[in-house]
C-alpha positions in Angstrom: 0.0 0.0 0.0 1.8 3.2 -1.0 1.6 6.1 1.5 -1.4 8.2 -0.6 -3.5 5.5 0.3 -1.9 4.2 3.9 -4.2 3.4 6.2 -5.5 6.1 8.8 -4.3 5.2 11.8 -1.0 4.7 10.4 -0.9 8.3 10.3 -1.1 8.1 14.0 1.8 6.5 14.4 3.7 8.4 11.9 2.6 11.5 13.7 4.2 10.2 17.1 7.4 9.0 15.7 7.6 12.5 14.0 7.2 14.3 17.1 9.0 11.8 19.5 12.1 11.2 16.9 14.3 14.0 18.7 16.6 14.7 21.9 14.4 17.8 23.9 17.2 19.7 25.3 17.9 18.5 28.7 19.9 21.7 30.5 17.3 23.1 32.7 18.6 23.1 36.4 19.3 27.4 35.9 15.3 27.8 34.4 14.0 25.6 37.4 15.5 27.2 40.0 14.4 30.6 38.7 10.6 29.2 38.4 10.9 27.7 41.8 12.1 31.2 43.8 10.0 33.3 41.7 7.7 35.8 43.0 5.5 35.0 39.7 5.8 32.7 36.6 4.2 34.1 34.2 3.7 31.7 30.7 3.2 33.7 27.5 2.1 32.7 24.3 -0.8 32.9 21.6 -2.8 31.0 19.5 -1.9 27.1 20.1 1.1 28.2 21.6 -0.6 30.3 24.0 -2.8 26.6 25.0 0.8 25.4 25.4 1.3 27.8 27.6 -1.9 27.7 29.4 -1.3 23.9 29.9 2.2 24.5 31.3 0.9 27.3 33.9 -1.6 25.6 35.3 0.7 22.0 35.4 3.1 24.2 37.2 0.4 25.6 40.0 -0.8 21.9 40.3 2.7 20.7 41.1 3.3 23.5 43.5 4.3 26.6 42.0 1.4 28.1 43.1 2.4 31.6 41.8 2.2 30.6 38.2 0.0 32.9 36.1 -1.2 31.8 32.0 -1.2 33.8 28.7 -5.1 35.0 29.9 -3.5 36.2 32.7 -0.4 38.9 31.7 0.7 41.3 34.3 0.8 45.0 33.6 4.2 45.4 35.2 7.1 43.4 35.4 10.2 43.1 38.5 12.9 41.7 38.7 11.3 38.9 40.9 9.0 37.6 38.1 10.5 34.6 35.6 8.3 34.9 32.2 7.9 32.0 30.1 7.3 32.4 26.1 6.5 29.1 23.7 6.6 31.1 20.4 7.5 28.5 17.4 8.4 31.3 14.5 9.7 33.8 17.7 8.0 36.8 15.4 4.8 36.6 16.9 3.6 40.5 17.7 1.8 40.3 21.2 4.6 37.5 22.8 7.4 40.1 21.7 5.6 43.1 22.8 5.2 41.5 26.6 8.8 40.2 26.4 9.9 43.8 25.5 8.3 45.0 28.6 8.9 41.8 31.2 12.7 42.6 29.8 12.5 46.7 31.0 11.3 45.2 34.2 14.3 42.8 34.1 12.3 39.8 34.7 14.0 36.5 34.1 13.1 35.2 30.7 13.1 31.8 29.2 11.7 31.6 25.7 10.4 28.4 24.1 10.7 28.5 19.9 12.0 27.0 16.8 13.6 29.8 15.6 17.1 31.2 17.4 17.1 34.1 15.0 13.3 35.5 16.0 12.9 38.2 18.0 12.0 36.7 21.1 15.0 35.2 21.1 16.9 38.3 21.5 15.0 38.8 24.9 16.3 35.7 26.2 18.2 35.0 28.9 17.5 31.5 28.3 16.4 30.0 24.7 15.3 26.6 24.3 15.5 25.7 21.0 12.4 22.9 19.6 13.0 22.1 16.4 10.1 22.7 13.8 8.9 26.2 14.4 10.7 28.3 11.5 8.9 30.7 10.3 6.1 29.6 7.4 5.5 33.1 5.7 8.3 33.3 4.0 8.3 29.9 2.3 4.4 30.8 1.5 5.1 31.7 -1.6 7.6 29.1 -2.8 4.7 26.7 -1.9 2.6 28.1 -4.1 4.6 28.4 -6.7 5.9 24.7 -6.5 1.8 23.8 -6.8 1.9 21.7 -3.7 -0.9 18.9 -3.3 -1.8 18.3 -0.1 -1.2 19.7 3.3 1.9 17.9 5.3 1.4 15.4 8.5 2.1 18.7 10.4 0.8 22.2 8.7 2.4 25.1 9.7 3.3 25.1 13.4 2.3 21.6 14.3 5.6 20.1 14.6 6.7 23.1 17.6 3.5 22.8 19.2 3.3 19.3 19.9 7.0 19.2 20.6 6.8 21.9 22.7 4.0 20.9 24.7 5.7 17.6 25.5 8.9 19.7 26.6 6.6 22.0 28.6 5.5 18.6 30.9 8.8 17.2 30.7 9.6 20.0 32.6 7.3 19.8 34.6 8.0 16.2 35.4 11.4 17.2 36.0 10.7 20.1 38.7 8.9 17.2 40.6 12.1 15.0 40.9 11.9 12.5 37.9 13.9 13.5 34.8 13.2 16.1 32.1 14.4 13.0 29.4 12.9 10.2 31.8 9.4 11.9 32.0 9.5 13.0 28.2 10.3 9.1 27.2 7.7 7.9 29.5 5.3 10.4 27.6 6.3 9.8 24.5 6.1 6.0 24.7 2.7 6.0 26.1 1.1 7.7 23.4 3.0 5.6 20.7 1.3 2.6 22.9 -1.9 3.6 21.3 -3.4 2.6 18.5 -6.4 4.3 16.9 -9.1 2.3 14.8 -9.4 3.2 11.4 -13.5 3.4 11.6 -12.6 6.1 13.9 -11.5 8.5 11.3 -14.3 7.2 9.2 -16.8 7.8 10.8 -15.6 11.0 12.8 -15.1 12.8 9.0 -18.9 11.3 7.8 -20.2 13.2 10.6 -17.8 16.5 10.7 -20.1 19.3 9.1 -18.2 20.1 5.4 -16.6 23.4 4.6 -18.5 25.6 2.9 -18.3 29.1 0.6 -21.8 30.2 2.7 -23.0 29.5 6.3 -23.8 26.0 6.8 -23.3 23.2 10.1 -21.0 23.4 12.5 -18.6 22.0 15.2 -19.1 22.9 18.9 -16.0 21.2 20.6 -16.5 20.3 24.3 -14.4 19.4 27.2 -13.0 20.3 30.6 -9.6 20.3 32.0 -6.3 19.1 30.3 -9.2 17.9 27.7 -10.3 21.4 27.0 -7.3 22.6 26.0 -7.2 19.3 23.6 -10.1 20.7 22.3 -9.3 24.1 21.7 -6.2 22.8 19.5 -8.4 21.2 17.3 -10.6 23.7 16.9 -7.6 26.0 15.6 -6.6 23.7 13.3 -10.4 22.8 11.9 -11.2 26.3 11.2 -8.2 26.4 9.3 -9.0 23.2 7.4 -11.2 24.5 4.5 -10.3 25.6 0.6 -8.8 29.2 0.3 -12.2 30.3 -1.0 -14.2 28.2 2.2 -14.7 28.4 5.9 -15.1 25.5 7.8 -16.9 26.7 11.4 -15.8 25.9 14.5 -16.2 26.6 18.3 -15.0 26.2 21.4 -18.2 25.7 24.1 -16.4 28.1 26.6 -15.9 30.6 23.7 -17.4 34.0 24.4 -21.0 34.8 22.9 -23.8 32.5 21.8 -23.1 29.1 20.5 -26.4 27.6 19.6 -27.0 24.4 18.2 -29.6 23.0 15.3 -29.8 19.5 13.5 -27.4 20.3 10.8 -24.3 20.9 13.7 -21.6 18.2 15.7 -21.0 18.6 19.0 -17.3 16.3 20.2 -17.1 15.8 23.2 -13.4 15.3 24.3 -13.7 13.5 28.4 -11.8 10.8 29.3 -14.3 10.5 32.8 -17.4 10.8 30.5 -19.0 12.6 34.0 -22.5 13.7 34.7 -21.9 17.3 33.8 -21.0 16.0 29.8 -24.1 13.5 29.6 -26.3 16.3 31.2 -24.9 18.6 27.9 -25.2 15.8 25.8 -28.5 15.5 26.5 -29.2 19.1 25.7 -27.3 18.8 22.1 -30.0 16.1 21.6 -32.6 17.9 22.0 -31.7 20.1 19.2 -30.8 17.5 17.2 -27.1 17.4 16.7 -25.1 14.7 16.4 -22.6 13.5 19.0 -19.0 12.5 18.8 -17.5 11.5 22.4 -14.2 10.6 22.8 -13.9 9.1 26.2 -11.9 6.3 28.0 -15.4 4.7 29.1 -17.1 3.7 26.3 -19.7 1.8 28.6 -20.8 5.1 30.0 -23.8 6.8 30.1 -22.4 9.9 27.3 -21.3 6.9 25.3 -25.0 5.4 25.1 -26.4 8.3 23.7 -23.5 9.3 21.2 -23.4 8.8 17.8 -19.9 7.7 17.4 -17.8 6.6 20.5 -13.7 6.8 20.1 -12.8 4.6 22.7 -9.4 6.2 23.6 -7.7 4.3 26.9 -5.6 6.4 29.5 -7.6 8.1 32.0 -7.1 7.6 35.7 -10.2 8.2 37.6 -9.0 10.0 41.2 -11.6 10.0 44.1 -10.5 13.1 46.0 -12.7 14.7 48.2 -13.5 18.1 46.4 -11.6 16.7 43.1 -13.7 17.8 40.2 -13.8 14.9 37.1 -12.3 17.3 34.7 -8.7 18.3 36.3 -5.5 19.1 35.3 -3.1 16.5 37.1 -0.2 17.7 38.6 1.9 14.5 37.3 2.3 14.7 34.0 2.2 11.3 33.5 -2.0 11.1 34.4 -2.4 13.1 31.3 -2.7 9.9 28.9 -5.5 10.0 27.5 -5.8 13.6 26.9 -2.2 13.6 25.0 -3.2 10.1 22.4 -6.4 12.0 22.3 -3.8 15.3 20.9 -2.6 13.2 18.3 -5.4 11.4 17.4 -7.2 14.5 16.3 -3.9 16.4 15.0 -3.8 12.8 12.7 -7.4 13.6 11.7 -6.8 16.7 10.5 -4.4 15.3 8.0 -6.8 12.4 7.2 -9.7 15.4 6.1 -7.0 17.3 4.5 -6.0 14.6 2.4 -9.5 13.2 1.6 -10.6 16.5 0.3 -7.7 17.8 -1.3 -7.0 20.8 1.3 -3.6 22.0 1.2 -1.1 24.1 3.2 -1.3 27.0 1.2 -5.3 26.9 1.9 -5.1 26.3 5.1 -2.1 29.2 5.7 -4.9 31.6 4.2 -6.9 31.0 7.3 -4.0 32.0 9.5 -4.6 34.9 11.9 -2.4 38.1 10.3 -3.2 40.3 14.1 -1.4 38.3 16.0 
C-alpha cells in the first residue's frame, strides 16, 4: 500500500514517531531554579502556543508553584522577581514580543520556548530553548505556491513546535517534581506511541464533521474540561483552518465567548476521558436540538457513550476519588495526562486524514491563519 493511500491510523503512528524522533534539550537546572524562587511565573504565548502555555501554567500551579499565572493572565508590570515563560515557534509573533519587551524593561527573568534562534523573542532571552520545527512559514508561502503543492503535510504550519513543545513543557514539569526532564519526556512519548487508533474512527468522525463551505452551513461545537479542554481548543484551531482558500469550515470552542447555539445540521465532540454527569447532562441538551454526538472518552460503557453517535474509545484516563476533586482536572503529574495527549494526536492525525480526503492543502489552510497576532 503506497503512503497516498496508507491506512489512517498509520498516520497516527507516523505522527508520534515525527514528534518523539528528537533529543528535547535537557539543561534546565538554571530555568527551574528561577521558576521555583519566583515571586510570579508568568507563561506567554498565543494562538496554540498560548494553549501550550496555558497547559504549562496551570501544570506548574498543580505541582506546587502556586504563583504561576497563563497567557489569559499577563501582568501590567514586570520586576525583577518575576520569571516569564514564552512558547513562540516562529519567535516573530507581535503580542509575545511586545510583553517580552516590557517583562525585559522590568528585568524579569526570561526563558523563551521557539523554533527559531534568530526570531525576535529570542533576542530577549536570557534563556532559549531551542524545539526544532517552528521556523517561520510566511516566507516559504510563496515558494509553496509556486511549486503547486498537493496536499497539506502530516504537520501544517506550526504543528511540529506545538506538539513538541507541549511535551517539553510537561517534561519540565516532570522534571521540577524529581523524575527526569528525558525520563518523564520518554515515558510520555512511549505511552502515546502505545496507542493505537481504529481506522473506523477516522471514518466515521469525517462522515459526521459538518463540510466546509463558501456560505454558512453546520457546524462544530467542541467540548471538554480540563487538560481535555485545551485538547479541544487545538483542534478547533486547526479545523477552522481546514477548509479551501475560498471556504470556511466553522468551528467553536463551548467556553468561547458569545452564543453558540446548536440546530440538527451541527456536531458537538465531546473530548472527556471520565465521561462525567456534567457531559451527559450537555449531551442531553445537544440532543434535544438534534445534533449529532461525537465522544471521545476512556469509558465507552458510559452513560455519554449510550447516547452518542460515534464513540472513540481512547484508553488512558485515571479516575481520582479526591474529596472536592472535580472529574475534569489538570493533574499535577504529567504522567496522568494519557488519555488527553493520544487523544492530541489522534485528532492532529485527523486533521491530516480530512485534508488529504478532500484535497485541502497548506497553502489553503495558511490563508486562514490569523495576520493580528
Amino acid at each position: 500500500m503506497s503512503r497516498s493511500e496508507e491506512a489512517p491510523s498509520l498516520l497516527y503512528k507516523r505522527l508520534v514517531k515525527l514528534v518523539t524522533d528528537y533529543d528535547p534539550p535537557s539543561d534546565v537546572d538554571e530555568l527551574k531554579e528561577r521558576i521555583s524562587y519566583s515571586r510570579r511565573v508568568v507563561s506567554v504565548g498565543i494562538g496554540r502556543s498560548g494553549d501550550v502555555a496555558d497547559a504549562f501554567a496551570r501544570f506548574l500551579r498543580n505541582a506546587g508553584v502556586e504563583t504561576s499565572f497563563g497567557p489569559f493572565d499577563i501582568p501590567y508590570v514586570f520586576t525583577p522577581c518575576d520569571t516569564v515563560v514564552a512558547f513562540t515557534g516562529s519567535g516573530l509573533t507581535s503580542y509575545t514580543n511586545e510583553v517580552l519587551k516590557y517583562a525585559r524593561e522590568g528585568k524579569s527573568y526570561i526563558a523563551v520556548i521557539t523554533g527559531n534562534s534568530e526570531g525576535e523573542a529570542a533576542k530577549y532571552a536570557d534563556r532559549a530553548v531551542i524545539i526544532p520545527g517552528g521556523q517561520p512559514w510566511k516566507k516559504e508561502y510563496y515558494i509553496t505556491k509556486v511549486t503547486g503543492e498537493t496536499t497539506a503535510p502530516l504537520t501544517p504550519m506550526g504543528t511540529l513546535f506545538e506538539l513538541r513543545s507541549l511535551l517539553y513543557a510537561l517534561s519540565l514539569v516532570g522534571s521540577i517534581k524529581g523524575r527526569g526532564l528525558l525520563e518523564t519526556h520518554s515515558e510520555l512519548a512511549k505511552r502515546i506511541d502505545e496507542y493505537m487508533p481504529r481506522d473506523q474512527d477516522y471514518v466515521r468522525l469525517h462522515e459526521l464533521l459538518p463540510k466546509a463551505s463558501e456560505s454558512v452551513s453546520g457546524k462544530a461545537v467542541i467540548i471538554g474540561e480540563g487538560l481535555s479542554g485545551i485538547v479541544g481548543r487545538f483542534f478547533v484551531t486547526r479545523l477552522r483552518h481546514l477548509a479551501k482558500a475560498e471556504q470556511e469550515r466553522q468551528a467553536y470552542f463551548w467556553l468561547d465567548r458569545g452564543s453558540t447555539s446548536l440546530r440538527a445540521s451541527d456536531l458537538a465532540i465531546f473530548i472527556t476521558g471520565s465521561s462525567g454527569e456534567l457531559m451527559f447532562k450537555l449531551a442531553e441538551k445537544v440532543k434535544e436540538k438534534g445534533a449529532k454526538i461525537a465522544t471521545v472518552t476512556s469509558f465507552s460503557d458510559s452513560k455519554l457513550a449510550g447516547i452518542s453517535d460515534h464513540v472513540i474509545e481512547v484508553p488512558g484516563r485515571v479516575m481520582m476519588k479526591l474529596k472536592g476533586l472535580r472529574s475534569s482536572y489538570y493533574p499535577s503529574d504529567p504522567l496522568l495526562s494519557t488519555f488527553e495527549l493520544r487523544t492530541l494526536f489522534f485528532l492532529e492525525s485527523f486533521v491530516h486524514y480530512v485534508a488529504k480526503t478532500e484535497g485541502i492543502t497548506e497553502v489553503d489552510m495558511k490563508s486562514k491563519h490569523s495576520e493580528l497576532t
